[in-house]
C-alpha positions in Angstrom: 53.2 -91.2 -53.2 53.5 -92.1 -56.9 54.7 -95.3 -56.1 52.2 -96.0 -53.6 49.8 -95.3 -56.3 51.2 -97.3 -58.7 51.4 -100.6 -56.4 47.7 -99.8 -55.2 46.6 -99.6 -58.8 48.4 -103.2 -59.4 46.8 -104.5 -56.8 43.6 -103.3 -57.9 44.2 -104.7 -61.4 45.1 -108.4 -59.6 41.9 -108.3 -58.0 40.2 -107.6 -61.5 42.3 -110.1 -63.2 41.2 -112.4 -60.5 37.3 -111.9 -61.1 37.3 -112.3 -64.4 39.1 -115.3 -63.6 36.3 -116.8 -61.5 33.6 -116.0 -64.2 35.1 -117.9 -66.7 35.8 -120.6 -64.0 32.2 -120.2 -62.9 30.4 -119.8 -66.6 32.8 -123.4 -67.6 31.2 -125.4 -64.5 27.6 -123.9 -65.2 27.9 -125.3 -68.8 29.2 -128.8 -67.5 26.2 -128.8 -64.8 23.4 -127.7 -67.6 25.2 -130.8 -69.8 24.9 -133.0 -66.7 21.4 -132.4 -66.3 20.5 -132.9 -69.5 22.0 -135.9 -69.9 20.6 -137.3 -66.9 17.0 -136.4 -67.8 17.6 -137.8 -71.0 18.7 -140.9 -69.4 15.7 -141.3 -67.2 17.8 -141.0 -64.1 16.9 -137.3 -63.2 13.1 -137.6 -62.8 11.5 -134.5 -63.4 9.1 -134.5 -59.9 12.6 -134.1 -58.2 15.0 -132.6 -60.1 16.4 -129.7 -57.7 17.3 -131.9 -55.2 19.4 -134.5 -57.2 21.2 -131.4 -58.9 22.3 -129.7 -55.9 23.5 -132.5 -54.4 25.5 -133.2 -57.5 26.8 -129.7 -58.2 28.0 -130.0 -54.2 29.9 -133.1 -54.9 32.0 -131.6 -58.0 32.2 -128.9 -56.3 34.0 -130.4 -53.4 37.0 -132.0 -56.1 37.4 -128.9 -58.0 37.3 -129.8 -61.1 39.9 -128.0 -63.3 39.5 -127.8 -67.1 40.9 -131.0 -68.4 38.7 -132.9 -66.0 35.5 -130.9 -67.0 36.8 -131.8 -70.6 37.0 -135.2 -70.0 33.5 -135.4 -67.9 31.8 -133.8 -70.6 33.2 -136.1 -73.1 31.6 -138.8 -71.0 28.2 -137.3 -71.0 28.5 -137.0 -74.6 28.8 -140.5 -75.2 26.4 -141.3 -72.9 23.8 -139.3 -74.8 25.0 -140.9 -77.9 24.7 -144.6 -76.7 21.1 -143.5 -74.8 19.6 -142.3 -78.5 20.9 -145.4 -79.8 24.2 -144.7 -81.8 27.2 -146.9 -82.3 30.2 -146.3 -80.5 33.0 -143.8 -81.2 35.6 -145.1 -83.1 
């Protein structure tokens, strides 16, 4: 019985492991998706009368690729630029 316990208890504590794991996957795509959007309206290509719509669609799409860290990373680093070259600063050198 103990050891039936004790395997049940890992299992339990994988499960945990693995939730924590999906809110921190989760709460890294959220950020990317609020940085996304802000650069878009910022850009002028989100328009504000429709902004829902485009987003969802959008958040779909990544969503399909599953994105892992290094290519959020790299995406954001994009949108940073972006935002820099949209208010009119030089190029990172």
């Amino acid at each position: 019985r103990a050891v039936k316990r004790l395997n049940e208890g890992r299992q339990h504590l994988r499960h945990a492991e693995a939730d924590v794991g999906n809110l921190h996957f989760a709460g890294r795509h959220m950020r990317f998706y609020e940085h996304l959007e802000q650069t878009l309206a910022e850009i002028g290509f989100l328009k504000p009368s429709a902004p829902r719509q485009l987003m969802t669609r959008l958040r779909r799409l990544f969503n399909r690729v599953r994105l892992d860290q290094m290519e959020l990373n790299i995406l954001r680093g994009m949108l940073t630029e972006i935002s820099k070259a949209a208010r009119g600063e030089g190029p990172r050198t």
